[in-house]
Residue, then its C-alpha position, 0 to 999 in steps of 0.5 A: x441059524x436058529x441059534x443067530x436068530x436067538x442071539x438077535x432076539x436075546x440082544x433086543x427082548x434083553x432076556x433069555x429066550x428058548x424054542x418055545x419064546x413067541x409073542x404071547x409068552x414074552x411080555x418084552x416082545x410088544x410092538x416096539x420090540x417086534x419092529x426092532x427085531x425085524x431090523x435086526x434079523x433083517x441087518x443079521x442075514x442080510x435080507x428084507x421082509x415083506x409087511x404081511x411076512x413081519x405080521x407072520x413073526x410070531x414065535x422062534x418057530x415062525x422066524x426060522x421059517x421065514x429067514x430059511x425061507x429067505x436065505x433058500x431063494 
């Protein structure tokens, strides 16, 4: 999963990303970008994120979390 989550994240950012890629390394990753990348992960995995949820993407780590989070209920 992680790796799908990386993909998506490559195909908006248009960068490499790694583990470690979160908002306050990543100059591409501004607000714009952030609402992409929910729509994408959201059309990805076929899941939908709350408002206080997309505030909590900050990093890889913190969408795995979250997609995991989503997939388990």
């Amino acid at each position: 999963m992680k790796e799908h989550i990386k993909e998506v994240l490559v195909t908006v950012l248009k960068r490499e990303v790694d583990d470690m890629t979160s908002q306050a390394n990543c100059p591409e990753w501004d607000s714009l970008h952030h609402l992409n990348i929910i729509v994408e992960l959201e059309m990805a995995f076929d899941i939908s994120f709350e408002p206080e949820e997309m505030g909590e993407m900050k990093s890889v780590a913190d969408i795995e979390r979250l997609v995991t989070q989503k997939l388990e209920k």
